[in-house]
N, C-alpha and C positions, 0 to 999 in steps of 0.2 A: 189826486196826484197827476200832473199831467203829462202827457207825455211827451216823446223826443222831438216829434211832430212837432209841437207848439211851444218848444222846451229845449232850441239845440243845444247843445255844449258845444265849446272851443275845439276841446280833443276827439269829438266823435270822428271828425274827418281825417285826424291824424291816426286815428285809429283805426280806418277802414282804409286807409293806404297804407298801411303797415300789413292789415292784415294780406290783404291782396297780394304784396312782394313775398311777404309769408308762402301763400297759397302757391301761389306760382314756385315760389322753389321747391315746393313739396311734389308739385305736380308734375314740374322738369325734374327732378329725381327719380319718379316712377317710370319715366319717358323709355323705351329704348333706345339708346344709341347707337347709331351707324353716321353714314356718308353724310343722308339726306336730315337727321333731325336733329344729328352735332351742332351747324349754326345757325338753325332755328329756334333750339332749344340758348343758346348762347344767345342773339339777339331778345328775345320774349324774355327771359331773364335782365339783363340789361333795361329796356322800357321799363318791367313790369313794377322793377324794384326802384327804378329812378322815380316814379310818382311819388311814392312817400318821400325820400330824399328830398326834392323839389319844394314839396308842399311842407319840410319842416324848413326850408332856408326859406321859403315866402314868408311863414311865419314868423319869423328872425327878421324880415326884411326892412332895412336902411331906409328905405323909402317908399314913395307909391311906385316911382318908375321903376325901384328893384320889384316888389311885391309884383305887379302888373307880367313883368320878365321871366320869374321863379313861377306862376300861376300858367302862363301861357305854356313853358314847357310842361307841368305836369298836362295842360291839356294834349299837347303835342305828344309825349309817352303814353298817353292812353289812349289817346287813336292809334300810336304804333302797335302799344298790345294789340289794336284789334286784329291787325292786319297779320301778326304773328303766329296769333291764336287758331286764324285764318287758315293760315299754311302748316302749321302743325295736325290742323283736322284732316285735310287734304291728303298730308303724308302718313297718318295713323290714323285710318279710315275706324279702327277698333277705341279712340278715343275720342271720335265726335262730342257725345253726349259732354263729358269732363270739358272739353273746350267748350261747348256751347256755354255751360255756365259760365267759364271765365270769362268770357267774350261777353257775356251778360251785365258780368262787376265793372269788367271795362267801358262799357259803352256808360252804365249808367255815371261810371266816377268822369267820362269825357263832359255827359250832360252838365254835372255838377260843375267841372271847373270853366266848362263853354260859359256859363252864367257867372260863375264869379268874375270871367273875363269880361261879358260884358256892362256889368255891375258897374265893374270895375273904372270904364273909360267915360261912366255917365259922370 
């Protein structure tokens, strides 16, 4: 049987950006709120869950120049998570570790969509 590796599916990636926007709301639920992680927690919210969104309307996409458009923002939302994720560590020195993970799923789904970007324009 082989595996995913040499075997993608369609929805694996619409799957792992679901899960992500998933994650991230679970993880900004646990969050404390105050001053400093109110809209930090509201923007990293916002990116985190926009990638899937993004990458099911590329999927849907009218065109290559829509596809191309919908693809570069999920790239653009997953560089933002990082930068989010970033300053959420910064300000809840007690939840580094939990951000470093996320920060992990994000950089590698930026990898992924950096590639289908430039995939994309060959």
């Amino acid at each position: 049987m082989p595996n995913q590796a040499q075997n993608p599916k369609k929805y694996d990636l619409e799957e792992r950006t679901s899960k992500f926007g998933v994650d991230i709301i679970l993880f900004a639920q646990s969050l404390p709120q105050n001053p400093i992680n109110s809209p930090l927690i509201t923007q990293l919210i916002r990116a985190g869950t926009s990638i899937g969104a993004n990458y099911m309307e590329a999927d849907a996409a009218e065109s290559k120049k829509d596809f191309q458009h919908k693809i570069g923002i999920c790239k653009k939302e997953s560089k933002e998570s990082l930068h989010w994720l970033r300053m959420i560590a910064a300000a809840s020195q007690n939840r580094k570790e939990e951000c470093r993970t996320y920060w992990k799923e994000a950089h590698e789904l930026l990898l992924i969509f950096s590639s289908i970007v430039k995939k994309s324009r060959e």
